[in-house]
gemmi code that builds the backbone of each chain (N, CA, C; Angstrom):
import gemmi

chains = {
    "A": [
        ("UNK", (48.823, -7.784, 82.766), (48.233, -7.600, 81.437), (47.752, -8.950, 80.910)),
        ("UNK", (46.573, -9.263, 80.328), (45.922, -10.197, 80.008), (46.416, -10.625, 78.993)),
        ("UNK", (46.182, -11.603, 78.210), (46.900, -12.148, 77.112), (45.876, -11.259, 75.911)),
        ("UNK", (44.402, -10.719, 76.165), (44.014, -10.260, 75.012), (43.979, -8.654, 75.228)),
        ("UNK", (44.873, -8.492, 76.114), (45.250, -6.980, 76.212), (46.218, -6.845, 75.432)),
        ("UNK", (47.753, -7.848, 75.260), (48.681, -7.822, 74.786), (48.591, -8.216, 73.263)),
        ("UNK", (47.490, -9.212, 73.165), (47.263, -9.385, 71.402), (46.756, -7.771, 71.089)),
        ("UNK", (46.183, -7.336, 71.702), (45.361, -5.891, 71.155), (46.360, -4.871, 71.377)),
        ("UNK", (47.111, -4.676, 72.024), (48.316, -3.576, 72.099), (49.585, -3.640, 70.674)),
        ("UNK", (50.176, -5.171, 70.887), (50.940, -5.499, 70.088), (50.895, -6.139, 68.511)),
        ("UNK", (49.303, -6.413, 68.391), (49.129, -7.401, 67.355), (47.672, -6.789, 66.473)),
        ("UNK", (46.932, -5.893, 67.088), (46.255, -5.303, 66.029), (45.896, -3.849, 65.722)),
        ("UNK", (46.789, -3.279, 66.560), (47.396, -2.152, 66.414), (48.245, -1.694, 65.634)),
        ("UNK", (49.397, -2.162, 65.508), (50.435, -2.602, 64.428), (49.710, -3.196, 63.122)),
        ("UNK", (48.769, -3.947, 63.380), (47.720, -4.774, 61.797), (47.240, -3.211, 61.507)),
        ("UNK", (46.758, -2.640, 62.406), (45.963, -1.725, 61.518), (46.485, -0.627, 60.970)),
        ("UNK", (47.371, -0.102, 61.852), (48.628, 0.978, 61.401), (49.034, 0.932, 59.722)),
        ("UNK", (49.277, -0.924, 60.051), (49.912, -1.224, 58.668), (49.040, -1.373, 57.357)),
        ("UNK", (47.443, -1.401, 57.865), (46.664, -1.558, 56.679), (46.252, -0.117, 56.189)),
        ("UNK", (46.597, 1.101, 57.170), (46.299, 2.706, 56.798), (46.947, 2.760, 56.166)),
        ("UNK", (48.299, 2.352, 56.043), (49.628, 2.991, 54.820), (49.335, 2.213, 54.125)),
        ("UNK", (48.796, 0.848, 54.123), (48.731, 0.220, 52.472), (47.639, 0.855, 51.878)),
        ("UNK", (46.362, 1.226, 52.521), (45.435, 1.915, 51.970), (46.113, 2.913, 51.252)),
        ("UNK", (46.814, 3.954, 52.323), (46.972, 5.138, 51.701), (48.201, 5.196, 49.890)),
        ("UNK", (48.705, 4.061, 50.357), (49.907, 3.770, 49.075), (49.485, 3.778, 47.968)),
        ("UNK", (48.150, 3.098, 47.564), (47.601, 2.827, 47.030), (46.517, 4.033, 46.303)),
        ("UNK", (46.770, 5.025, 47.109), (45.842, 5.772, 46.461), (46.103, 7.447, 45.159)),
        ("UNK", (47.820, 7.264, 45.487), (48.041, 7.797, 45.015), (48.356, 7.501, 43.452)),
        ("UNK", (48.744, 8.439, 42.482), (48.990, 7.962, 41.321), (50.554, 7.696, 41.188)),
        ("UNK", (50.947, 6.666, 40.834), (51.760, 5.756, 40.629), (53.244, 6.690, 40.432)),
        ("UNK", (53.193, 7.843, 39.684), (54.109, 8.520, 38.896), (53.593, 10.046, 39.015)),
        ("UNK", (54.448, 10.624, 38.847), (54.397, 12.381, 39.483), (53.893, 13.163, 38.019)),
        ("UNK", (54.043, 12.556, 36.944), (53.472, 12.799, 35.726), (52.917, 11.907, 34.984)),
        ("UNK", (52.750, 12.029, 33.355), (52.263, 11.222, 32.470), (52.956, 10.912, 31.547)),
        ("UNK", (53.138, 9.653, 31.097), (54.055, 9.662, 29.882), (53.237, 9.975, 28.553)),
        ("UNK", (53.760, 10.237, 27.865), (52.860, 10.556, 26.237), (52.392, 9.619, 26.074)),
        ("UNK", (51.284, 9.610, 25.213), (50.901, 8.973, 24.121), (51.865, 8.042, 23.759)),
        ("UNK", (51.382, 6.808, 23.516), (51.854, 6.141, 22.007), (51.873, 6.772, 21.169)),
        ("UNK", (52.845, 6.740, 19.936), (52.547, 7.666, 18.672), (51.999, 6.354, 18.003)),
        ("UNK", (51.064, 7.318, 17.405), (50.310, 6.266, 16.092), (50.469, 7.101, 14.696)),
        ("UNK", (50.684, 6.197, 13.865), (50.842, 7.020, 12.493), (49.806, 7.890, 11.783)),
        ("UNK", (48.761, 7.444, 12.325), (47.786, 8.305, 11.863), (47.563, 9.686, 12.531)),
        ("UNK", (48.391, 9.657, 13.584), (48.150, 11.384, 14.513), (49.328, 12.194, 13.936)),
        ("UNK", (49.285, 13.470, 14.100), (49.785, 13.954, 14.181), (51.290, 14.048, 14.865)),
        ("UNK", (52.121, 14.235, 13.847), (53.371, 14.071, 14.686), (54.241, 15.448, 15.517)),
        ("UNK", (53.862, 15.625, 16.598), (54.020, 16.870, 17.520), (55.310, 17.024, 18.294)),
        ("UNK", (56.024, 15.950, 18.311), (57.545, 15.913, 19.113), (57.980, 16.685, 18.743)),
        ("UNK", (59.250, 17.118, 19.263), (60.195, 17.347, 18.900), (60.871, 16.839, 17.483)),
        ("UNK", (61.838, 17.223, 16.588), (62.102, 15.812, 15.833), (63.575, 15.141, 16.252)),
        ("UNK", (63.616, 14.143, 15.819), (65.002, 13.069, 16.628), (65.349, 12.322, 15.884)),
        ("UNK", (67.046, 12.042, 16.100), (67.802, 11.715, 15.360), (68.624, 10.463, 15.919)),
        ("UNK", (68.435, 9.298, 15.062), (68.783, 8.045, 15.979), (70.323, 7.468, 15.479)),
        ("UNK", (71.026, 7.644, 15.826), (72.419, 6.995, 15.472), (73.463, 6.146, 16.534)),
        ("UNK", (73.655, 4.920, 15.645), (74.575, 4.559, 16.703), (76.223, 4.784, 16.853)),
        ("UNK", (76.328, 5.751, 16.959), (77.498, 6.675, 17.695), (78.612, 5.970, 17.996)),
        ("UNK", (77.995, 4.979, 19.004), (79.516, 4.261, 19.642), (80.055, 3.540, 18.699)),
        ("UNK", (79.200, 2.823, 17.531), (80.286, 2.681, 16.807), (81.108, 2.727, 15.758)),
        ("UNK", (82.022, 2.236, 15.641), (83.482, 2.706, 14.949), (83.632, 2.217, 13.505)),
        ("UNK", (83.336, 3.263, 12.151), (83.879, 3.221, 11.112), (84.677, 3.183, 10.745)),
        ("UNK", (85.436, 2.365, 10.067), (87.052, 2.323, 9.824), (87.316, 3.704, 8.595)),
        ("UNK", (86.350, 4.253, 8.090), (87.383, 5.307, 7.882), (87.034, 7.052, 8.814)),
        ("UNK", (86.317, 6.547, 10.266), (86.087, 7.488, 10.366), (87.513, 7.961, 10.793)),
        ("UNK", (87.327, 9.466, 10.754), (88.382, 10.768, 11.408), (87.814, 11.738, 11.640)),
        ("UNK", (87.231, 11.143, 12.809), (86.558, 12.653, 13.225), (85.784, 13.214, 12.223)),
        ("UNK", (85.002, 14.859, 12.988), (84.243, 15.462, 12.384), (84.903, 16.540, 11.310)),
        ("UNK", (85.456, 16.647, 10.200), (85.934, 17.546, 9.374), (84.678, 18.148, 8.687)),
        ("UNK", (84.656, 19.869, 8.330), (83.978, 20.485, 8.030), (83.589, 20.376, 7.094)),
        ("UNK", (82.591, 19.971, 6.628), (81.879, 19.466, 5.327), (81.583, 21.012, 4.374)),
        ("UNK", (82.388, 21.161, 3.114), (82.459, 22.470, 2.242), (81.128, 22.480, 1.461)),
        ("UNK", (81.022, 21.217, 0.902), (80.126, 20.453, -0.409), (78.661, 21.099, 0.257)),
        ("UNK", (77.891, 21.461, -1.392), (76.442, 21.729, -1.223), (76.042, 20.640, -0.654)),
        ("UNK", (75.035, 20.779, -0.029), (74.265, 19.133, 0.465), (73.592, 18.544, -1.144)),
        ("UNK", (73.556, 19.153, -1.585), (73.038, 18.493, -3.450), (74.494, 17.420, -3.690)),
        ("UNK", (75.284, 18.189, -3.527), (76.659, 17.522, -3.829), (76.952, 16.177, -3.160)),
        ("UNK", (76.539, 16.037, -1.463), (76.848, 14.821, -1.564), (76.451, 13.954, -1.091)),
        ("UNK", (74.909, 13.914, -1.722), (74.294, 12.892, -1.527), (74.698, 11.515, -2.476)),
        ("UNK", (75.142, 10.430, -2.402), (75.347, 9.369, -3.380), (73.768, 8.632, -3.717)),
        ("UNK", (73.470, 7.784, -3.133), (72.171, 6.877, -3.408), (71.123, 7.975, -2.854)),
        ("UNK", (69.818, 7.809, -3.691), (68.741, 8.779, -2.736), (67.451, 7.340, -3.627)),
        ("UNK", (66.381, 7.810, -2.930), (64.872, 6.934, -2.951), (64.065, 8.158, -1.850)),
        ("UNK", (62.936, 7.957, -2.298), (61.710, 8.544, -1.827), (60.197, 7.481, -1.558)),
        ("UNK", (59.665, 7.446, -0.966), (58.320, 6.808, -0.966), (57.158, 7.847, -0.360)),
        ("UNK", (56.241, 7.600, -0.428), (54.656, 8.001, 0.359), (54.169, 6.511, 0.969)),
        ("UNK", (53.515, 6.669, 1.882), (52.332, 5.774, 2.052), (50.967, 6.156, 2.417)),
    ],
    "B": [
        ("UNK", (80.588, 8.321, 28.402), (80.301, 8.388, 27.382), (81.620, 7.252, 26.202)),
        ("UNK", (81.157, 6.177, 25.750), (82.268, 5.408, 25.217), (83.637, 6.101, 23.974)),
        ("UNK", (84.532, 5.652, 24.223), (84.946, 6.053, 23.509), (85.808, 6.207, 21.875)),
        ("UNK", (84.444, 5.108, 21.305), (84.258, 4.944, 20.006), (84.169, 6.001, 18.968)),
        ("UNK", (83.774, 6.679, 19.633), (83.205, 7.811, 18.249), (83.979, 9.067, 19.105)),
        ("UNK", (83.866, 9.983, 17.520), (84.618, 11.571, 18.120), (82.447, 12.217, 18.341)),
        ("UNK", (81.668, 11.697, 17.423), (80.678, 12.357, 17.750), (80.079, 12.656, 19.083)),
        ("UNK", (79.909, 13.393, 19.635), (79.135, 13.471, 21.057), (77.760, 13.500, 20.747)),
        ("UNK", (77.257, 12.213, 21.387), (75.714, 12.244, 20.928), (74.734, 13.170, 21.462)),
        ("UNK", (75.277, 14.037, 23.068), (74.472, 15.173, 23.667), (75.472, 16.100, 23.616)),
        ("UNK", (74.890, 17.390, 23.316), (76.088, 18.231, 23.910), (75.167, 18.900, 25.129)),
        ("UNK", (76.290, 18.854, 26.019), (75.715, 19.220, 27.691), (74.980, 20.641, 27.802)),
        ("UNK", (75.300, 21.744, 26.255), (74.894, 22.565, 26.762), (73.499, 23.358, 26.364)),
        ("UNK", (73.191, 21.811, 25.610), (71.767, 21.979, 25.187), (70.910, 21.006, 26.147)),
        ("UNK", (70.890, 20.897, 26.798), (70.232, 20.037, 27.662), (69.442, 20.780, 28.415)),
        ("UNK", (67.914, 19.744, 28.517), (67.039, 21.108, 29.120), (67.452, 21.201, 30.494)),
        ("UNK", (66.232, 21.870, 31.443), (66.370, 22.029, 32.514), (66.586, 20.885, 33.641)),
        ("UNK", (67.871, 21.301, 34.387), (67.820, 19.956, 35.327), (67.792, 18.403, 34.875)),
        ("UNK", (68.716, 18.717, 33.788), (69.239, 17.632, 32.970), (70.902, 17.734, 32.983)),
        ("UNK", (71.553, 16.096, 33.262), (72.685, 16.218, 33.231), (73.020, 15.045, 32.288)),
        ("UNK", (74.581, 14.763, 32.021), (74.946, 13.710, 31.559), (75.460, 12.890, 32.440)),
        ("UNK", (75.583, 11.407, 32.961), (76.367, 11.191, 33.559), (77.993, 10.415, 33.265)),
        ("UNK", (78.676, 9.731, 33.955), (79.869, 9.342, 33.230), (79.967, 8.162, 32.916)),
        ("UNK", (78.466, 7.445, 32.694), (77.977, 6.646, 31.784), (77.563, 7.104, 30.374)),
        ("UNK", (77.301, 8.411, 30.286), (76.701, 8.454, 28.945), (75.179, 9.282, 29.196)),
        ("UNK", (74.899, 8.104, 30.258), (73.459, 8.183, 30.435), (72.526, 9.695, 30.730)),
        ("UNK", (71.871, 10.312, 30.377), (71.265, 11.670, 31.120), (70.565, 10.961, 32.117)),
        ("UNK", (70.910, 11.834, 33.028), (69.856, 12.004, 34.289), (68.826, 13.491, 34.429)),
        ("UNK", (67.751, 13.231, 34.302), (66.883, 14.376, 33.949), (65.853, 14.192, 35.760)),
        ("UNK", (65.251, 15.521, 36.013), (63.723, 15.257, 36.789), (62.966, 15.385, 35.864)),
        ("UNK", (61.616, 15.051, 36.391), (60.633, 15.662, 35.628), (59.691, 16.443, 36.726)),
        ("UNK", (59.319, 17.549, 36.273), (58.904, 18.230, 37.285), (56.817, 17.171, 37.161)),
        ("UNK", (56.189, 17.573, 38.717), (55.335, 16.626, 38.697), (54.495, 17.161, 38.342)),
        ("UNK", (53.340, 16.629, 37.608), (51.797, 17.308, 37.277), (52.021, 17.235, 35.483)),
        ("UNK", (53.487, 17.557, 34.951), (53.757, 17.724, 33.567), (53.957, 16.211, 33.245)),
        ("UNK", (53.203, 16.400, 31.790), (53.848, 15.337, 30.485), (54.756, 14.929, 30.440)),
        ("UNK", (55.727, 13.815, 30.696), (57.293, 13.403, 30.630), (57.814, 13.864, 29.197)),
        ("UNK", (58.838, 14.767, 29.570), (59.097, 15.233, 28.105), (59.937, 13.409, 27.163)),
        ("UNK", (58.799, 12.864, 26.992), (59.812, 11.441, 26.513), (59.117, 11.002, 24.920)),
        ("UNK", (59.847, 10.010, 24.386), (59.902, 9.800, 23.133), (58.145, 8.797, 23.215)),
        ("UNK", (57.405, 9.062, 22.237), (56.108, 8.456, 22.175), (56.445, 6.747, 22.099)),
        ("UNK", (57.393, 6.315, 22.464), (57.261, 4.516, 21.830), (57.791, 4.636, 22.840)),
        ("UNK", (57.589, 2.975, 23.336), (57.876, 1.832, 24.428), (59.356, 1.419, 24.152)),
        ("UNK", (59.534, 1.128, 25.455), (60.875, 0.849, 25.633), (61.230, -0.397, 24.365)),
        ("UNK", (60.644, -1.447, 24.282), (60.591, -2.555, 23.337), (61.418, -1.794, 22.623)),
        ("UNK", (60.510, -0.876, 21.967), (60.476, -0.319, 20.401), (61.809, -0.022, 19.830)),
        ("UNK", (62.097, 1.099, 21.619), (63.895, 1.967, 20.981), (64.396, 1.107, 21.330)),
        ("UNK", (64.372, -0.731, 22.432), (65.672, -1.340, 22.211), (65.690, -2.049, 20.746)),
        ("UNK", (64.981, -2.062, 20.304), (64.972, -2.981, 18.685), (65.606, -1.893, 17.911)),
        ("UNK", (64.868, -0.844, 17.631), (65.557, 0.244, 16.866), (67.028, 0.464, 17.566)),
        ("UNK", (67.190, 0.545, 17.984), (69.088, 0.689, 18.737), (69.445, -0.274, 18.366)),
        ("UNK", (69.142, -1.946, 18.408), (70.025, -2.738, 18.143), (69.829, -2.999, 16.695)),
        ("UNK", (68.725, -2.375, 15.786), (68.969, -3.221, 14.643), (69.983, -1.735, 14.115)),
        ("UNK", (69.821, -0.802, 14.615), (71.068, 0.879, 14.014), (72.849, 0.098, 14.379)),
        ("UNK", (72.399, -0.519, 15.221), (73.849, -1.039, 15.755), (74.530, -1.837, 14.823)),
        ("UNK", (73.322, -3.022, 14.844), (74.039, -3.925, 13.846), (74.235, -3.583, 12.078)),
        ("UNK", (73.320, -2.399, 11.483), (73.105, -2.127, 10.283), (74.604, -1.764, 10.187)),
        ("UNK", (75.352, -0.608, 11.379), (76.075, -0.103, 11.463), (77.655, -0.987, 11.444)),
        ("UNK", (77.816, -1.641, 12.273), (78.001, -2.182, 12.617), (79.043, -3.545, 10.957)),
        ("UNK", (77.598, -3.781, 10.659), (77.636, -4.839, 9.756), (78.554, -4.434, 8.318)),
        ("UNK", (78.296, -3.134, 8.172), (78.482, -2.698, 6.615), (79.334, -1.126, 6.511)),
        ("UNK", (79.855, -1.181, 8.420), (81.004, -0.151, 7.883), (80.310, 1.741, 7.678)),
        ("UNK", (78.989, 1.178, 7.012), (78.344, 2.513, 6.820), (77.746, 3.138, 8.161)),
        ("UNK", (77.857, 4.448, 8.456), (77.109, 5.048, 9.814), (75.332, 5.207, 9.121)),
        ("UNK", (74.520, 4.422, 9.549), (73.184, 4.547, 9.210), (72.593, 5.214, 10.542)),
        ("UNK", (71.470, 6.426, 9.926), (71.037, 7.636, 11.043), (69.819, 7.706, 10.289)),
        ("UNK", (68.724, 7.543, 11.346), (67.640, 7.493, 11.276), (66.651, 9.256, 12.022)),
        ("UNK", (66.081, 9.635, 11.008), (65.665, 10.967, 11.405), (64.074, 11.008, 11.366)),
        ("UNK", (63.584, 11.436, 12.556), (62.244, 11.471, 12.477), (61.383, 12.917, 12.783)),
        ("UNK", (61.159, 13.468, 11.750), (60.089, 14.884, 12.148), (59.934, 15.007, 11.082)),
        ("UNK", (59.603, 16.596, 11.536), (58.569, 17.244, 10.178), (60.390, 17.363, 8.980)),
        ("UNK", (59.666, 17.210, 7.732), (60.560, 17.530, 6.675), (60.298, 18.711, 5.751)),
        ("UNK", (58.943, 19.433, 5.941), (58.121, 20.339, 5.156), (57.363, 19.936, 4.388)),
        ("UNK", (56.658, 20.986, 3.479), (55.959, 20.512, 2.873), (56.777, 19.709, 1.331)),
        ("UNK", (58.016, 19.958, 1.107), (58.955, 19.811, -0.021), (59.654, 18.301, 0.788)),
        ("UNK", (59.636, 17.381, 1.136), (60.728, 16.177, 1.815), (61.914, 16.576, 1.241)),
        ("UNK", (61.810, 16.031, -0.416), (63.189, 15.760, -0.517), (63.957, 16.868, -0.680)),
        ("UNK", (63.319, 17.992, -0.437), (64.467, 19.395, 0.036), (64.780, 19.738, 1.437)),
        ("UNK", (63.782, 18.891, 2.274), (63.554, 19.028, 3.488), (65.134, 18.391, 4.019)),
        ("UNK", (65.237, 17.018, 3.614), (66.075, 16.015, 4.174), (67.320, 16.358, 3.370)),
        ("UNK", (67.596, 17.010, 2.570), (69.023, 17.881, 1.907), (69.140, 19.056, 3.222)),
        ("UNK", (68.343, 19.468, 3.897), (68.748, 20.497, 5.006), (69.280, 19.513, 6.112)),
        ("UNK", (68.781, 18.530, 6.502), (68.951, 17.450, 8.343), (69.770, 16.980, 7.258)),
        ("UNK", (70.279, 16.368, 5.531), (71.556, 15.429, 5.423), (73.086, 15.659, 6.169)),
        ("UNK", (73.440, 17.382, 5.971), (74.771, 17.853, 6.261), (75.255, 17.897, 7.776)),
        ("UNK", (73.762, 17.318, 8.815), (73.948, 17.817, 10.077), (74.072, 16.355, 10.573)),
        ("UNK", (74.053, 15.437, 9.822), (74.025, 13.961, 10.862), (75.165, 13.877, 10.537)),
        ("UNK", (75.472, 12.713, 11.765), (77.188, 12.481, 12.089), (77.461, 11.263, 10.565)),
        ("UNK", (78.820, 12.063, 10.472), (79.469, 11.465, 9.391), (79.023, 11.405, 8.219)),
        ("UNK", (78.443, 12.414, 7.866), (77.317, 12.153, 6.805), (77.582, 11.713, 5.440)),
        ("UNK", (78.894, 12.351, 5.241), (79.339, 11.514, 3.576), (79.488, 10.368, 3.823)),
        ("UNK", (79.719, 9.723, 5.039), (79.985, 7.977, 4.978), (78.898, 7.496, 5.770)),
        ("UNK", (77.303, 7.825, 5.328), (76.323, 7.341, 5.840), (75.341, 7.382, 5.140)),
        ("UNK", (73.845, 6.819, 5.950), (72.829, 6.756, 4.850), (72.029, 7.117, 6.019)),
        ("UNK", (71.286, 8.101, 5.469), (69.966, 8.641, 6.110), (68.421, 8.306, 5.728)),
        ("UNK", (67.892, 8.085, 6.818), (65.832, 7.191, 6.771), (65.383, 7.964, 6.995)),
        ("UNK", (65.169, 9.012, 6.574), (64.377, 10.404, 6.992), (62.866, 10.318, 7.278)),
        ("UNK", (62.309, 10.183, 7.724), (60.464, 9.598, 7.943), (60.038, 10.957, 8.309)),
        ("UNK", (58.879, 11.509, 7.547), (58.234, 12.889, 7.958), (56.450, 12.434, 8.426)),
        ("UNK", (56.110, 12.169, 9.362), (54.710, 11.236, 9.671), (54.009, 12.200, 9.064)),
        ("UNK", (53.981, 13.526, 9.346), (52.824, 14.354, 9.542), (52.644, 14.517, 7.507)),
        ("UNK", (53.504, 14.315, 6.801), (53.416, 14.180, 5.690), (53.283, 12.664, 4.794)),
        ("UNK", (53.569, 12.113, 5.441), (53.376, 10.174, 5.049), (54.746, 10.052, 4.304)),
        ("UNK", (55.882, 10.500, 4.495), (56.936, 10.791, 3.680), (58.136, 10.072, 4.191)),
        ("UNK", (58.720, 9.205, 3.575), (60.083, 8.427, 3.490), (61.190, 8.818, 2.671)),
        ("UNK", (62.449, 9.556, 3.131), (63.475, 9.889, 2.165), (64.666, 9.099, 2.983)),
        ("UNK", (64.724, 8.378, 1.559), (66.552, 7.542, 2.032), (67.542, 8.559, 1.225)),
        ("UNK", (68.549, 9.060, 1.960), (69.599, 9.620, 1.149), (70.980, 9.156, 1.349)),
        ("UNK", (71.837, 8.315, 1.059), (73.378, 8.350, 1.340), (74.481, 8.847, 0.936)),
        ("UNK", (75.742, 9.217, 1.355), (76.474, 10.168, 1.568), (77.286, 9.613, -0.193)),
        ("UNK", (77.975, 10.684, -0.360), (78.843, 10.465, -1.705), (79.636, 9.326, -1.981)),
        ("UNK", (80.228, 9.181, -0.441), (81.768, 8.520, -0.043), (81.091, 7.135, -0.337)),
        ("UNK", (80.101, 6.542, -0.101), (79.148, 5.272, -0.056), (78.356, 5.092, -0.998)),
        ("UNK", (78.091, 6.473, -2.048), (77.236, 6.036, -2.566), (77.281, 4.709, -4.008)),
        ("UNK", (78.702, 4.040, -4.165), (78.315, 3.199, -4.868), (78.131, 1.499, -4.322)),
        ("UNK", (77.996, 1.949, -2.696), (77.417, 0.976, -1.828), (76.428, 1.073, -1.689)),
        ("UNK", (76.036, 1.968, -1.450), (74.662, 2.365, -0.827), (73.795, 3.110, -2.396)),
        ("UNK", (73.536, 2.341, -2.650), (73.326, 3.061, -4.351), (71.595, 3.223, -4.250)),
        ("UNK", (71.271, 4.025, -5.080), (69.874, 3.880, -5.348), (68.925, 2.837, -5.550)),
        ("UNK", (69.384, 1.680, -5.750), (68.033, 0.556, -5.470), (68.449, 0.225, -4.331)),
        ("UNK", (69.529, 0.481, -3.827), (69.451, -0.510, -2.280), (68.399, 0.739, -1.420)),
        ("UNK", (68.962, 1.866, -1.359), (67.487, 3.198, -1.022), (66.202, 2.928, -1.131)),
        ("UNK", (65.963, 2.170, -2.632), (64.983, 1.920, -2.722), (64.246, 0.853, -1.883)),
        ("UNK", (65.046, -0.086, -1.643), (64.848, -1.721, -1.126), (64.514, -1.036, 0.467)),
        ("UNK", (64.997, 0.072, 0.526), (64.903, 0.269, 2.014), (63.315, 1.030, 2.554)),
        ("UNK", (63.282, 1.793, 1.189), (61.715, 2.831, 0.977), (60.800, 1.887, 1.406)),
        ("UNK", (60.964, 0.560, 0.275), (59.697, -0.558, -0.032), (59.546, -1.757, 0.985)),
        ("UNK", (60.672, -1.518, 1.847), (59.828, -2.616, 3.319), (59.863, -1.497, 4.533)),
        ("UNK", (59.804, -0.223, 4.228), (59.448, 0.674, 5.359), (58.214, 1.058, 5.108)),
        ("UNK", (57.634, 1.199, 3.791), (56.688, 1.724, 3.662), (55.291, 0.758, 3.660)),
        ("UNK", (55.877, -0.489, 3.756), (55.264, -2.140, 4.099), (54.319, -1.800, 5.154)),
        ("UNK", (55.452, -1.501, 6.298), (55.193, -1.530, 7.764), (54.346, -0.419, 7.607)),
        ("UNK", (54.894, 0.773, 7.456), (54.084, 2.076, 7.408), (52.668, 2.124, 7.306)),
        ("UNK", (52.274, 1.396, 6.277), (51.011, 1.033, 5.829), (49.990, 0.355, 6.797)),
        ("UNK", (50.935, -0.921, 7.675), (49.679, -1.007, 8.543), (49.782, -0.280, 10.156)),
        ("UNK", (50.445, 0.735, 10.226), (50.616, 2.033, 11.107), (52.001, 1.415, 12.481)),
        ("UNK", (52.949, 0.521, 11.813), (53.964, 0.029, 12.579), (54.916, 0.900, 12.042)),
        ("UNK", (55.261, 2.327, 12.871), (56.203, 3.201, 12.809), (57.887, 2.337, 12.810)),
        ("UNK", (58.261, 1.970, 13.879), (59.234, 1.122, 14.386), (59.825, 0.032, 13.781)),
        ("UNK", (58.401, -0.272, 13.134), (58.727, -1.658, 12.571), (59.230, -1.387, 11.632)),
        ("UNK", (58.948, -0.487, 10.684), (59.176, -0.384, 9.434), (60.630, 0.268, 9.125)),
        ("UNK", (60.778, 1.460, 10.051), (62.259, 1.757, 9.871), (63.093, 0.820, 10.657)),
        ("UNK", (63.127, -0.763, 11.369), (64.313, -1.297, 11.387), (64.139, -2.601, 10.411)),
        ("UNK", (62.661, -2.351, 9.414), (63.069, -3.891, 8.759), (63.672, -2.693, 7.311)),
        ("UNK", (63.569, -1.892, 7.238), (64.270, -1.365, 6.319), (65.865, -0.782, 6.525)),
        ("UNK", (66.334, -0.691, 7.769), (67.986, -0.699, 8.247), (68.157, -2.074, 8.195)),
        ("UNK", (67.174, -3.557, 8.325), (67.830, -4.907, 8.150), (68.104, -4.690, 6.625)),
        ("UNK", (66.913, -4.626, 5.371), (67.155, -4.304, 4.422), (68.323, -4.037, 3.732)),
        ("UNK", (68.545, -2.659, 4.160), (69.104, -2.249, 3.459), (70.953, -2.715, 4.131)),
        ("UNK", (70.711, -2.804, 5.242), (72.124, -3.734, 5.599), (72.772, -4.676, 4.851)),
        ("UNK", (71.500, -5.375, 4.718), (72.106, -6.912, 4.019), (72.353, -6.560, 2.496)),
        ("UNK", (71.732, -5.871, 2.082), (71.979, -5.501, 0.525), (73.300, -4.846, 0.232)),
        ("UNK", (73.859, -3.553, 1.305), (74.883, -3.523, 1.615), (76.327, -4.811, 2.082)),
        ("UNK", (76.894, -5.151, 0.689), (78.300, -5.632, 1.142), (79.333, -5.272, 1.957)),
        ("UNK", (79.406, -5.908, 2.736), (81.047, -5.725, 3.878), (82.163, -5.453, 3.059)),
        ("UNK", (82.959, -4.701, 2.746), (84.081, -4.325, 1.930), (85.293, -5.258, 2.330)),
    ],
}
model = gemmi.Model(1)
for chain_id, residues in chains.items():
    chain = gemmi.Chain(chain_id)
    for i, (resn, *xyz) in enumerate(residues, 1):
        res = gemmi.Residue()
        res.name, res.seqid = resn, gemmi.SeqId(i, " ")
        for name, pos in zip(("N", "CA", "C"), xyz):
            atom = gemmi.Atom()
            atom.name, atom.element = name, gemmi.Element(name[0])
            atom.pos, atom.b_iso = gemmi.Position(*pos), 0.0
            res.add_atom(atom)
        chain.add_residue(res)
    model.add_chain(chain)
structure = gemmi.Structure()
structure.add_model(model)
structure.setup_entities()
């Protein structure tokens, strides 16, 4: 076997193999879906709605969840409203 | 899931399809391919700022501060008297209720707090959310108004 039999068996065979899968890698889309939108304030707000709390941590007077009796009128303390 | 709080922030058995919790806390969801990621419209940035400034508001002043974002109706501040009784801890917290599709900001806090959390500090919280609001920084505005209203809030 010649020396440019063996570059061509071992050395650009393998080059090219390896440049079909980078081609092909490349051609797909990145992710199996789409993520949303940015929300912008001016669109429409279509989510779901969500509730952000940080949970883990610890109020010193919490005790657990006890069943709240009180109208919700009842116990609100501070309230404020705005528009923009 | 840590074990700070009695609240469970998911309950497992509302979780959509092919969604789990793991024994981090963390959900592990698929998403099936071709569909919309069922995911929150803001960048990762966004919810780590909003998480850490809920943390520290929290954190700082003893009070559980819960931030609520959807529709409130066409009425807010009757809207956010329905979502007040359902957030965790709610007499010893203060709620940022934001309704976009209405341009609407309701701060409400719980009884147990409210001569911490009193009506101008609500207010202090309305008037640098509605700052941000204005030039269309959703994010921004509800954590410079949890800094707000943190600091106005005294540590007992």
């Amino acid at each position: 076997m010649s020396i440019l039999e063996t570059l061509l068996i071992f050395g650009v065979i393998p080059l090219v193999i390896y440049l079909i899968i980078t081609f092909l890698s490349t051609r797909g889309k990145p992710y199996a879906g789409t993520a949303p939108q940015h929300f912008d304030l001016r669109a429409q707000w279509t989510h779901e709605p969500v509730l952000w709390s940080a949970v883990d941590e610890v109020t010193t007077h919490a005790h657990g969840h006890h069943e709240l009796t009180a109208a919700p009128q009842d116990m609100i303390g501070g309230s404020a409203s705005g528009k923009w | 899931m840590a074990s700070g709080s009695k609240w469970p922030a998911i309950d497992p058995a509302t979780l959509p399809y092919q969604a789990v919790v793991t024994s981090s806390g963390r959900i592990s969801a698929v998403h099936e391919a071709g569909d919309v990621f069922p995911e929150l419209p803001f960048t990762k940035d966004e919810l780590v700022r909003l998480d850490n400034a809920l943390t520290q508001a929290t954190r700082r002043t003893k009070v559980r501060f819960n931030v609520y974002l959807g529709d409130l109706g066409d009425d807010p501040a009757q809207g956010v008297l329905d979502v007040f009784p359902k957030t965790p801890e709610a007499e010893r917290s203060a709620l940022i209720a934001v309704s976009p599709n209405h341009r609407a900001i309701e701060i409400r806090s719980g009884r147990a707090v409210g001569d911490r959390v009193t009506d101008s500090v609500a207010q202090l919280g309305v008037t640098a959310a509605v700052a941000s609001f204005g030039q269309g920084d959703l994010i921004d505005g509800i954590v410079a108004a949890l800094r707000v209203m943190s600091a106005a809030v005294a540590k007992p």
